[in-house]
C-alpha positions, -999 to 999 in steps of 0.1 A, spaced: -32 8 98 -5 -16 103 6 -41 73 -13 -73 82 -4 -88 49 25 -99 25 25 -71 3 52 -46 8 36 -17 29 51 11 12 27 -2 -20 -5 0 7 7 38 18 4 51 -19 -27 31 -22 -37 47 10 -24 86 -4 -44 82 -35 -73 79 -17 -67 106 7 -48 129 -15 -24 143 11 2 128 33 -12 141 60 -43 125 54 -24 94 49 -6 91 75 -37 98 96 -53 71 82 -24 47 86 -12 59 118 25 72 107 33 103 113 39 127 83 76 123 79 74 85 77 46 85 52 67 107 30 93 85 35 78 54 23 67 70 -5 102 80 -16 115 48 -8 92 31 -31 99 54 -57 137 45 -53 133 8 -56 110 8 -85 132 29 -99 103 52 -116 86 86 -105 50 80 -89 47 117 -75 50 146 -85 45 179 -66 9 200 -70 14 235 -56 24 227 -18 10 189 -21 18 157 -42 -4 140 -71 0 106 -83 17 105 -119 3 84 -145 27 53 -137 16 63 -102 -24 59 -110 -12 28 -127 4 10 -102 -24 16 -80 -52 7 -101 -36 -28 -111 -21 -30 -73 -65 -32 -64 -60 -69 -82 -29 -83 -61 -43 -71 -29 -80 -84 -38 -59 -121 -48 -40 -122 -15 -69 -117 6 -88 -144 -16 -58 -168 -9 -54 -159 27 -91 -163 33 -85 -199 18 -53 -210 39 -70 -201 69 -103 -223 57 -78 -252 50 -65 -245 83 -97 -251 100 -100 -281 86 -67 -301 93 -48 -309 127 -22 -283 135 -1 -312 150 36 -305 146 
């Protein structure tokens, strides 16, 4: 899975983990290796500046900020595919002269 979209990709991996519940899950589903899933995930930890794993035994579970960012992340990506849908209606029906 490779970000075809605006929204940062590091966002769509956690969506992605809590689906799957494990990196390595994840990162089978998005075609990263392990490593770089886990990766991601820590980077967008860092620049939210808040914790949205914590560790389970050997694995990782979403924390509650985690769970929230996810659920109310199901919104932004449901708007941008609603607006890219749109653009590329209104694309159809102009000229793409330049």
């Amino acid at each position: 899975m490779h970000n075809d979209c605006m929204i940062d990709s590091r966002l769509l991996t956690l969506r992605t983990f809590a689906r799957c519940g494990t990196v390595s899950s994840t990162a089978e589903l998005t075609g990263y290796s392990p490593s770089a899933v886990s990766a991601q995930l820590r980077e967008l930890q860092r620049a939210l500046d808040m914790q949205l794993l914590a560790k389970d035994g050997r694995g990782l579970r979403l924390t509650a900020a985690g769970r929230y960012l996810v659920k109310r992340s199901d919104g932004l990506v449901a708007e941008w595919e609603s607006i890219k849908a749109a653009a590329l209606r209104a694309g159809e029906q102009t000229p793409t002269h330049f």
